[in-house]
N, C-alpha and C positions, 0 to 999 in steps of 0.2 A: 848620188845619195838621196834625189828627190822622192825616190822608189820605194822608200821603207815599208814595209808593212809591219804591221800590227794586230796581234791576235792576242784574244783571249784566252790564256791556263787558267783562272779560277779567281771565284767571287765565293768569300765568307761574309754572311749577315744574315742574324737576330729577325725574328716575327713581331712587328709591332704590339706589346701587348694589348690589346684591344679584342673584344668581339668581333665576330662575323668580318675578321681582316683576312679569312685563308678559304679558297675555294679551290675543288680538283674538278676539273674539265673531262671532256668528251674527250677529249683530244689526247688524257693520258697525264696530261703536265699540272703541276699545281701554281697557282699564283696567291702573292702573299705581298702584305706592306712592309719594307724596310724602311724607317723614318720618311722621307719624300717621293721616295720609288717605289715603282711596283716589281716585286723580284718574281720570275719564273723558276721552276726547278724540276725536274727529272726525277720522278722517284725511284724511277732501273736505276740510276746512275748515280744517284744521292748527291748529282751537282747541280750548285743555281747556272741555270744557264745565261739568264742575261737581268738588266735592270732596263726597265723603263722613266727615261724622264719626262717630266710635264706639270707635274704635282709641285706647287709653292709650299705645302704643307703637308702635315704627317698623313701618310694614306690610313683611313681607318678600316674601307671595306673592299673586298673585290669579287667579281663575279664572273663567272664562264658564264658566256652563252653559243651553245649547249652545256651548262657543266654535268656532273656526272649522271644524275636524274632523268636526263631528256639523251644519255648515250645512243640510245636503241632510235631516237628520232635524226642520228648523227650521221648516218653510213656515207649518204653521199656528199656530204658537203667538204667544200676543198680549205674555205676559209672559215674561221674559228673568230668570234670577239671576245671581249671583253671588258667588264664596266671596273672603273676602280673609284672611289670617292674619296674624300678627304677631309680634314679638319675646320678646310675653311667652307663647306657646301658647294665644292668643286666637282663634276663626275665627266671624267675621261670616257673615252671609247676608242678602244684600240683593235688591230685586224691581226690577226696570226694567220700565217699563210701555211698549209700542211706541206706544201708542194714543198716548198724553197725553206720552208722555216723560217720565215723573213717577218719583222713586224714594224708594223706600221702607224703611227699616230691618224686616228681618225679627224673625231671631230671633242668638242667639249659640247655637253648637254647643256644646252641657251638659257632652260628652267634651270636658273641657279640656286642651291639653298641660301637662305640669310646665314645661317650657323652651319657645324660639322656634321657629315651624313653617318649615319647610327647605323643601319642596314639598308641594304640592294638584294631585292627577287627579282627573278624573271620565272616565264613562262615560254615554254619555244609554242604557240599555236599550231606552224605546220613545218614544213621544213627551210623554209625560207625567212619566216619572220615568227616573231618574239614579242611579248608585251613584259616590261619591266617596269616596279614601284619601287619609289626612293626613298626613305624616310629620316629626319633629322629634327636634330635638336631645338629649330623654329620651328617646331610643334607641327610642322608639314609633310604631306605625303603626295608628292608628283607621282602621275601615273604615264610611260610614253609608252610608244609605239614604235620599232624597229625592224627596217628591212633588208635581207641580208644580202651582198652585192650580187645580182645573177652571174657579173662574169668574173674572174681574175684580173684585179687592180680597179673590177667598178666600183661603182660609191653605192656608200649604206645612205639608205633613208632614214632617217629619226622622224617623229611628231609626237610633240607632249599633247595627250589627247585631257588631262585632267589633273586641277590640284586640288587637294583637300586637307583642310584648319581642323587640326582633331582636339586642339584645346593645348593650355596651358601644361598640361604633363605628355610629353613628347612619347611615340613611339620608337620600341626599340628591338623590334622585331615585327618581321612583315612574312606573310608567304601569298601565293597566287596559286588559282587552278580555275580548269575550265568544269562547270557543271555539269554531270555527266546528266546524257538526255535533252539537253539544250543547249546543243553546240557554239553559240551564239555568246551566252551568257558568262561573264567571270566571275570568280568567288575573290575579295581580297580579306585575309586575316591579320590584322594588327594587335599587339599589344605592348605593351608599355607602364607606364610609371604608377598608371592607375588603378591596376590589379585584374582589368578585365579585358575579355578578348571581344574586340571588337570586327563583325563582319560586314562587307562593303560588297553591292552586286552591282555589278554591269558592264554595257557591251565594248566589246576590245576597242572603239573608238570611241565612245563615248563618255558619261558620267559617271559616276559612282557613288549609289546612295547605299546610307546606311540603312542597311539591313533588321541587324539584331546583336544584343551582346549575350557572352557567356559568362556567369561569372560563378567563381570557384577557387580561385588561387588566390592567399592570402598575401602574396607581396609580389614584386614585377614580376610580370611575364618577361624573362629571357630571351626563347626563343618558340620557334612556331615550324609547321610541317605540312602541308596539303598532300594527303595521295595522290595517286592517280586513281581513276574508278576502281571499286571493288564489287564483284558480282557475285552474291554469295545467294543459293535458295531463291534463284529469281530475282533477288532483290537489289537496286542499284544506288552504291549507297557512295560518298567518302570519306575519306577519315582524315582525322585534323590529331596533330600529337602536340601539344607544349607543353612546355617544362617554364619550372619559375622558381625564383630565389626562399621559395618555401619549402623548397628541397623534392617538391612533388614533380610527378609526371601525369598528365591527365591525355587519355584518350578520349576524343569526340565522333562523334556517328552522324552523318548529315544523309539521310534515306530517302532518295528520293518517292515521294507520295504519286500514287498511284490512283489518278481520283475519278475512274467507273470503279476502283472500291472500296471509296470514302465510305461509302453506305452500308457496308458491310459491318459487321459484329467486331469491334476489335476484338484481337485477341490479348486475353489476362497474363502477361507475362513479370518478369520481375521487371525487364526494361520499361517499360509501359509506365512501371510508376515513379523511375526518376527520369521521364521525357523534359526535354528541354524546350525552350521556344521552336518555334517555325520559321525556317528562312524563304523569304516570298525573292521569286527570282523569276519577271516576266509572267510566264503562265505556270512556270512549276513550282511547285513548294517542297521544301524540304525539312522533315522530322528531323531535330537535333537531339541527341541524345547524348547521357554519357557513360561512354564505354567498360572503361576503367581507369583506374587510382596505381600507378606503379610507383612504390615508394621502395628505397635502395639505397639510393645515396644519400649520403652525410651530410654534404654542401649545398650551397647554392648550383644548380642544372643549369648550366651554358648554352646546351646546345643539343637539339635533336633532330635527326634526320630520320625519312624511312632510309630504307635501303633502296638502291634503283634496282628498277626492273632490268631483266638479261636480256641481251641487243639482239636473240633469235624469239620467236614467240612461242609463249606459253600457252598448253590450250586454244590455239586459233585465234589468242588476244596478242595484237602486238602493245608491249607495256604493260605487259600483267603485273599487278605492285605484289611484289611478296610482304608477306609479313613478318615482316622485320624493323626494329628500330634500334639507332646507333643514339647515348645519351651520354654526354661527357658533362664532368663536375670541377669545382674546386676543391673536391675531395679528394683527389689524384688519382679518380680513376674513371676508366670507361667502361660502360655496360652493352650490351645486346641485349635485349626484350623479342622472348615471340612466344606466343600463343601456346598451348601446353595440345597435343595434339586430340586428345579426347577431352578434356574439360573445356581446353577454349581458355582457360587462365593464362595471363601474359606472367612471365616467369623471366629473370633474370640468366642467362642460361651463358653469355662468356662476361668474364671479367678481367681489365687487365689494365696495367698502370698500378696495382698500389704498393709495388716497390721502390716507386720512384720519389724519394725521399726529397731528391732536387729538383721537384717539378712543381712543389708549392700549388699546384692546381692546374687543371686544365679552365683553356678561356672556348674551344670547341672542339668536337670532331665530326672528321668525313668520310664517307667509303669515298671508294675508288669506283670505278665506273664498273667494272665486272666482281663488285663485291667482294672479293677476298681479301683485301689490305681496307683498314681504318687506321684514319692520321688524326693524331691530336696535337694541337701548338698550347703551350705552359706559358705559366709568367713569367719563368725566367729564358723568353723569345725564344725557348727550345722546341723542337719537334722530336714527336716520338710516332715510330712507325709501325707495327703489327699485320704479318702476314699470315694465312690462313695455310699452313703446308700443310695440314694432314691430308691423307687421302678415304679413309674408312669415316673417322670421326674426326672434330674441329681440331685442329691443333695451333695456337697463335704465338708465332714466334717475331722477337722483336727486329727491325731491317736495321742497317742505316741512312741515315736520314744527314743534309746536309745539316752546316750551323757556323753559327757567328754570335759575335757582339751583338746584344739588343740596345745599345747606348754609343755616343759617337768613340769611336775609336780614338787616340791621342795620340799614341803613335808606335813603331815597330822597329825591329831591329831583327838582320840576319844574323843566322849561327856564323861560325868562325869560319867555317868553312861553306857556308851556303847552305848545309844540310838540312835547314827548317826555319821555317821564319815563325819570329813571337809578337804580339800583340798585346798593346794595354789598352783599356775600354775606361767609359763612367761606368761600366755596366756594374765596377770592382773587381773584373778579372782580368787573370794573365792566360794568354791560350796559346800555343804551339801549335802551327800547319804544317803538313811536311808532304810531302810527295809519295805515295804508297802504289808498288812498282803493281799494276794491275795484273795478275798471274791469267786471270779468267776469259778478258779478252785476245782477240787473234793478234792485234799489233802491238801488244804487249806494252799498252798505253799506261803512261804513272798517272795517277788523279790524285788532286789536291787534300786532305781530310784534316780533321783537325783531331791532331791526334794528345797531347797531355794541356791539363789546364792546373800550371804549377803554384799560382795562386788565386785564392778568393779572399777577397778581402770585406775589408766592413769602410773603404773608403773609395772615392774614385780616383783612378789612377793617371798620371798624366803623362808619366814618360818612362822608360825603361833603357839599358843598355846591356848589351850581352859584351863580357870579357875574352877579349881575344888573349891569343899566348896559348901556351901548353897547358897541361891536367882537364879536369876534369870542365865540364859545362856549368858554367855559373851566369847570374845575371843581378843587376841590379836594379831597383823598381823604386820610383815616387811617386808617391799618391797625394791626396790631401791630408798631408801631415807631416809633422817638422822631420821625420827620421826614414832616411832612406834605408833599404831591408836586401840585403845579400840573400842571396839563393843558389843551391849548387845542386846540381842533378842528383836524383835516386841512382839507386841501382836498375830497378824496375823499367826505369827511363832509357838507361843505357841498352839494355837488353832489349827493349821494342826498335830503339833507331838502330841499334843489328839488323834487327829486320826489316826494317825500313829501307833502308840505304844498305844495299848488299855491297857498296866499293870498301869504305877505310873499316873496314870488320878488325885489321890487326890492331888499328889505333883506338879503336875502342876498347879492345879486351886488356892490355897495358891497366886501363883508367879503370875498369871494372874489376883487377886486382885488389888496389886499393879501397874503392868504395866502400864504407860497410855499412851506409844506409838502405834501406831497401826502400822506403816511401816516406808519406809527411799523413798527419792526422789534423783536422781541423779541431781548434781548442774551440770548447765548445761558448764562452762570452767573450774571449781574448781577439785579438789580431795576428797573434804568432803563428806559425806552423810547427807542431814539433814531430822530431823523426819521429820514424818508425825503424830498429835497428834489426840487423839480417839475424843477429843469433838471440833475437826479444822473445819471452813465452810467446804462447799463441794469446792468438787475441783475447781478449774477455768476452766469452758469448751475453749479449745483450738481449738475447731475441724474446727471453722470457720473463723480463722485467715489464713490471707495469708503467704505463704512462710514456711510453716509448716518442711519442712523439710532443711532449713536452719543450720547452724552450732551452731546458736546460742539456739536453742530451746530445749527442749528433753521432751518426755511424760511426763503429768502427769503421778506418780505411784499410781494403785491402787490397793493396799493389801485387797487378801482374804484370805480367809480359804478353803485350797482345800484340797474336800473328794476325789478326786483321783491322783494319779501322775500328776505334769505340764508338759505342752509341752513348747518348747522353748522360746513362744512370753509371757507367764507369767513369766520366769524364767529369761529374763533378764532385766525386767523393773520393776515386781512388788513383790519379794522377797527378796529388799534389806535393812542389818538392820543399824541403825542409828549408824552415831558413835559417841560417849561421852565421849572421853580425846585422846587427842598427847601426847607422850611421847618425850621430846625436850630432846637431852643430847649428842647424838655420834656422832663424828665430819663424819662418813663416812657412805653408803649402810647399812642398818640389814643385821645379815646374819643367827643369829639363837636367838632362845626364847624359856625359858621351866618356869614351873609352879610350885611351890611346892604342898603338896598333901592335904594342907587344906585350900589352896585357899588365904593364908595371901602375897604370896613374889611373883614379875613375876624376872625373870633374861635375860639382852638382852646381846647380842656381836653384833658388828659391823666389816666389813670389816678392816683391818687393816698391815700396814707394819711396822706400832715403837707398845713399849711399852705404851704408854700414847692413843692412838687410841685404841690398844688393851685390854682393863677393860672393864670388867664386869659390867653392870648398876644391881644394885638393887632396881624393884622399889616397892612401898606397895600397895597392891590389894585396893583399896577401891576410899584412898582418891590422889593416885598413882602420890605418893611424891618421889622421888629418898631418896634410905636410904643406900645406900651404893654404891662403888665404887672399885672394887677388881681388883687392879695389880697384874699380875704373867708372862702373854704371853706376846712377841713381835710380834707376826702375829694373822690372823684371828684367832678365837675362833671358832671352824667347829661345835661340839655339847655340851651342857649341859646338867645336871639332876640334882635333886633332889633324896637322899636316900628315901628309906621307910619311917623313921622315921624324913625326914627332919632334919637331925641334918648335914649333909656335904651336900654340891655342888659340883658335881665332873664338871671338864670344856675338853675339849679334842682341840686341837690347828696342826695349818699348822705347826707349830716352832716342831711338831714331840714330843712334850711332853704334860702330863699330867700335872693339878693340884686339888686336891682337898680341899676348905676349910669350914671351920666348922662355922654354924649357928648360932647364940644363941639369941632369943627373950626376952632385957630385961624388956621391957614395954611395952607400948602400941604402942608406935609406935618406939623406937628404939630396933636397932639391932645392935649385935656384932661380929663379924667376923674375922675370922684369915686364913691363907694360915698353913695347918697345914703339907699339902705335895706337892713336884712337883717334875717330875723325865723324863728324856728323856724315851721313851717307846720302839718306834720305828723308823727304820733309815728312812721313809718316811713320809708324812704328815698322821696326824690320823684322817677317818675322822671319827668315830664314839664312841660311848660309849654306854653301859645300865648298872644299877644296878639290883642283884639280887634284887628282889621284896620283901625279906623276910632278906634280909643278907647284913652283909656290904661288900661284893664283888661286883666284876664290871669287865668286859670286855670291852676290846679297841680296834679298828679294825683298819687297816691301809691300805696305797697304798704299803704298801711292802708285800703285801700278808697273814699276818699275824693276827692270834688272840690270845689275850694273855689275863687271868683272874689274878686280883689284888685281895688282901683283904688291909682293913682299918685295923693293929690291935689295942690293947688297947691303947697300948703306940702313940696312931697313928700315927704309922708309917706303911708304905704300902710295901707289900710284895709282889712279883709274885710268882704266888701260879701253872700254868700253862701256856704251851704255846698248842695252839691247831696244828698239823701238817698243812703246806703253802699251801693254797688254787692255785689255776688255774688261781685267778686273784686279782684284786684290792679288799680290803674288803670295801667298802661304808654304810654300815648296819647294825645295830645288833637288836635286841630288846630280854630281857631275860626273859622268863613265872616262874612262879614256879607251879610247879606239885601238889607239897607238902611240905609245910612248917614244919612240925613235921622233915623230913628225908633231908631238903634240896633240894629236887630232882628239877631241875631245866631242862629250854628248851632253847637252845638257838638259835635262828635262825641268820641267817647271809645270808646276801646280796650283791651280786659283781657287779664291775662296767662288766660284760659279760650281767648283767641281771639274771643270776640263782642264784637260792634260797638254802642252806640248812641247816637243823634243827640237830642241835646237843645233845646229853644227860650228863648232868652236875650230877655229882652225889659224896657227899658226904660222907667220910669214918672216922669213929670212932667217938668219943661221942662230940670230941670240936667242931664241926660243920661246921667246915670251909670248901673247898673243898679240893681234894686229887687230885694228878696227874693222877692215874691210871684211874680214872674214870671220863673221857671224851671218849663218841665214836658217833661216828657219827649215827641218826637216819635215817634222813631220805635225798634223795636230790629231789628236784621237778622236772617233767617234764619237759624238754624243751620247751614243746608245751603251759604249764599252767603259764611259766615265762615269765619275762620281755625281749625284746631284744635290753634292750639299759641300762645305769648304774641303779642300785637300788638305789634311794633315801632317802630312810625311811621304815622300818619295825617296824609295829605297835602292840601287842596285845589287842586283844577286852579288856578282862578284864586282869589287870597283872596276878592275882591269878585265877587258873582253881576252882570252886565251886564242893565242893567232889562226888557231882552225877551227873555233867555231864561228857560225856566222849568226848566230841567233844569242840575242842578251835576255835578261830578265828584268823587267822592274816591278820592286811591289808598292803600293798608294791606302794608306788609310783615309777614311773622310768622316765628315759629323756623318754620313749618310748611314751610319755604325757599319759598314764595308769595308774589308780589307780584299784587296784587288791583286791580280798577279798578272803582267803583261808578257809576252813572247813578241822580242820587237826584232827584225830580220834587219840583220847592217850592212848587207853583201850589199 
């Protein structure tokens, strides 16, 4: 069993909402901050492919080098970096390997910020090495130097060649370029808090003085752009683009002067008379002027980019810049600007994003490295993708794009049968993953997506349970607040996991008899969901009412049936499911809910500091009557379960003890119940439980580091039957598989508040079946790179019991790192 392996099926998680936290590489991949990690993602494949840990705090920015800008300078390089920074003025440096795909923790840049870094540019100089400036909230701007390893697995060189005190109002965007004509010389642009753009010269190792400023934009500069050379009429000039919370876009012109013909007659043009200062650089000077004024957007301008030059050369220039620029807003939408082809006037010429009604704003966007796709990430840690398919003329249609939680995840629960797992967030939603069988590739690979988002709420949410049993798909959710909220599937629901899951097709269409909801509409100041019914008029068209985006309105939802994964602008209006009972009863926040395994009991807890807050509600699945009321704890209740055979409740509690008590169904609708055991466990809060799936045992995890297996015996009285040796850190997790019920053989996985994972072998000795000390050992521990980097919340198994001929199980792991995780663990 030493042998296990462990692979990754899929990672869901949210964009840190922040500035300049998402950058797309040379290399094709985009990286982005999820709360402490750096996430990687595929944009062919719409999957995150891995997380990077290292980061103590929230990643704020990340950066390819080469990312998509310097593509055409990329061809041969085998290994790829990248810088990420963080909250606390941390900056990472990490190696991607093309070859292998492999990554690697470099080094940490030794120049640490005092405070959080705000933005990260590089420049690639040649094709080996790179000059990067960091900027941060200690009002500083490090400038290094990085060399890229000559062979596979050498080491990169860093040297911080320069810092720079720009004053009390910190910058919050940076760009770099080499001055054309003086190969020698760098340009830095910064701006910030103080309305103006300030320019910084000099040599790739050396100083940086200040040059000249420009000033023009009446509130922060945003963000900032350097061309690359532009040779237009002789003239060799570059161009600088920033955008600012004045909702403007300003084009600058840096020309370089040409001085045997200083002396000459200037020529009288309109530019001539709004020239700007002179940037003195060495021996060359450069005319600033300014270009043009692009006004557009509604909001505050996030973020502008040119577009990168195409990786074959243009005109005999390698890195010819077209003229082009990508501008994103918290307008909710993005623009394209270029040049009008006979006047020369920049023109607004693609727009897209302002349907997205759930996107509250864009915080930036990127091209992609051969220009055809722009990505933008929103505050509600969504991404949104647009691809160029026309072939005559532009046409930009939306891709998708992975997604997750932008808030720690709380915890998850599998459908009844395994067919999709649910997730509840601070973020205030509920989201369903599920498996969508890939028709398009050759191995006919299923990918993870995250396909209905059944509620949004206006609280955060902290536990959820899906009701097992027959009918229809239901679930139940607590948030912060006193009343837990029933939820049962659309129709619209039903009819997409048809498609989804091509096996139990006949037990779905039974339940879609009945159904006669079709979807849920969000009330526009309430918390409720109300239906949406299949034989309702047709909607009320809205599209022509004034003030449409008002506080008081919110879309009509219109539930379909989607034959392929959504992308974000269906997902957060129109797969939400109706809700159908409050559960009124606990004087404080829910804090947890579990289900018993035929569908008749739910069980909630509520935050709690007396005994009397802290009971157990019991309520009945159906007509979901409170039927009981179990005193034992004086503090929170952390987890609950049900046994296999639904006969005990085990409860697990902050008060550091356990209780378990016993079920009994005497009629139809009443129940009997007793506290049959409770026992202090451990010296610190417990936050978890599972029971064997097959046995009356149970494991408890604790903040004291500890795992300890219990059994129920006849006399029910509870025994400790083991203690597992003290883990590294907090145990937050458990969840227990069985192998094999004939032999006991059990898995137990376990979850630390560090984030890592690991799986232990439970195994039963002589004929009475109980477990034996000797035999607990450790299987397996996960990768660093495949775990969470913030507490584990929930360890889930697909199915509890492994099916005798498969050899491969499933487990999913929520964590604060707002991740929800799926593992492929081999048992053979």
């Amino acid at each position: 069993m030493q042998n296990m392996e462990v692979e990754r099926v899929f990672i869901g998680a949210g964009c840190n909402r922040v500035v300049n936290n998402v950058s797309w590489g040379a290399s094709g991949l985009v990286s982005f901050g999820a709360q402490n990690a750096v996430a990687i993602f595929c944009p062919k494949t719409a999957q995150i492919l891995t997380t990077l840990p290292g980061h103590k705090a929230s990643v704020n920015c990340t950066l390819w080098l080469p990312n998509s800008k310097f593509a055409f300078k990329a061809k041969q390089l085998e290994q790829h970096l990248l810088l990420s920074g963080d909250a606390e003025g941390v900056i990472i440096l990490w190696e991607y390997s093309l070859v292998d795909a492999k990554w690697r923790y470099v080094l940490q840049v030794p120049q640490v910020h005092k405070k959080g870094v705000t933005c990260i540019t590089a420049i690639m100089v040649s094709q080996q090495e790179a000059v990067f400036a960091s900027a941060s909230s200690d009002g500083t701007v490090n400038v290094c130097e990085v060399v890229f390893p000559s062979t596979h697995g050498g080491d990169c060189k860093l040297s911080c060649s320069d810092s720079l005190f720009v004053g009390q109002k910190p910058m919050v965007a940076l760009s770099l370029a080499e001055l054309p004509g003086n190969s020698k010389q760098l340009v830095l642009a910064m701006g910030g808090l103080d309305n103006k753009i300030h320019l910084y010269c000099g040599e790739r190792n050396g100083k940086f003085l200040r040059a000249c400023e420009l000033k023009a934009h009446t509130d922060w500069i945003r963000s900032l752009d350097l061309s690359l050379p532009v040779y237009v009429n002789g003239e060799t000039s570059l161009l600088l683009v920033s955008s600012s919370q004045d909702k403007g876009i300003r084009i600058w012109k840096m020309t370089l002067q040409d001085s045997s013909a200083s002396n000459k007659k200037q020529q009288t043009s309109l530019a001539s008379y709004i020239k700007g200062p002179v940037l003195v650089a060495g021996s060359s000077s450069y005319q600033i002027s300014m270009e043009s004024l692009l006004i557009g957007h509604e909001d505050w301008v996030y973020s502008v980019e040119w577009q990168p030059p195409s990786t074959s050369s243009v005109e005999g220039i390698e890195g010819f810049q077209p003229q082009s620029i990508l501008s994103a807003s918290m307008d909710k939408t993005m623009l394209i600007w270029q040049p009008e082809k006979t006047t020369g006037i920049w023109m607004n010429v693609v727009t897209v994003g302002e349907l997205s009604h759930c996107a509250l704003g864009f915080y930036g966007g990127h091209w992609s490295p051969n220009a055809d796709s722009i990505l933008a990430h929103g505050y509600g840690g969504s991404f949104h993708l647009w691809k160029n398919v026309g072939i005559e003329y532009d046409d930009w249609k939306p891709q998708k794009v992975p997604s997750g939680h932008f808030a720690a995840v709380s915890d998850i629960a599998w459908a009844r049968c395994g067919e999709y797992m649910m997730s509840v967030s601070h973020d205030q939603t509920t989201r369903v993953f599920a498996p969508w069988l890939n028709n398009t590739s050759i191995e006919n690979e299923e990918s993870w997506h995250e396909i209905a988002r059944p509620q949004v709420h206006g609280h955060d949410i902290n536990c959820v349970t899906v009701i097992k049993g027959k009918g229809n798909h239901r679930f139940v959710g607590g948030a912060d607040e006193k009343v837990a909220r029933v939820f049962e599937s659309p129709l619209s629901f039903l009819k997409t996991l048809s498609h989804v899951t091509s096996d139990n097709s006949s037990f779905s269409a039974d339940i879609q008899a009945d159904v006669q909801i079709l979807g849920a509409n969000m009330s526009a100041l309430g918390l409720s969901q109300k239906p949406i019914y299949v034989q309702a008029s047709t909607p009320i068209d809205r599209s022509n009412t004034e003030g449409f985006d008002t506080l008081e309105t919110v879309p009509e939802a219109v539930p379909v049936v989607l034959t392929e994964p959504p992308i974000e602008e269906q997902l957060a209006w129109h797969t939400l499911w109706p809700e159908s009972h409050k559960l009124y009863g606990h004087g404080n926040e829910l804090f947890s809910l579990c289900c018993d395994h035929d569908g008749k009991l739910v069980a909630s807890s509520c935050k709690a500091q007396s005994a009397p807050v802290a009971e157990i509600w019991l309520w009945q699945v159906g007509s979901w009557k409170s039927v009981g009321r179990l005193r034992s704890h004086s503090l929170t209740v952390t987890q609950m379960e049900f046994s296999h055979d639904n006969q005990y409740l085990l409860a697990v509690s902050r008060d550091r003890h356990f209780s378990v008590f016993q079920i009994n169904h005497k009629g139809t609708d009443e129940i009997d119940y007793q506290l049959v055991a409770k026992q202090e466990a451990h010296k610190r809060i417990i936050w978890s439980c599972s029971w064997n799936p097959f046995g009356h045992e149970f494991a408890t995890g604790s903040r004291d580091k500890t795992v300890k297996i219990w059994a129920v015996g006849t006399e029910t009285s509870v025994k400790l039957l083991l203690t597992l040796p003290p883990f590294k850190s907090s145990v937050t997790a458990l969840s227990w598989l069985s192998l094999d019920n004939h032999s006991n053989r059990g898995l137990l996985a376990v979850g630390m508040e560090n984030g890592l994972i690991e799986l232990w072998n439970l195994n039963s000795r002589g004929g009475d079946g109980h477990l034996s000390v000797q035999n607990a050992s450790p299987a397996v521990k996960f990768d660093p790179f495949l775990c969470h980097v913030s507490t584990v919340q929930r360890l889930s198994w697909r199915n509890p019991q492994k099916s005798e001929d498969s050899e491969t199980v499933q487990l999913a792991s929520c964590g604060a790192d707002h991740c929800v995780r799926i593992f492929r663990v081999n048992v053979t």
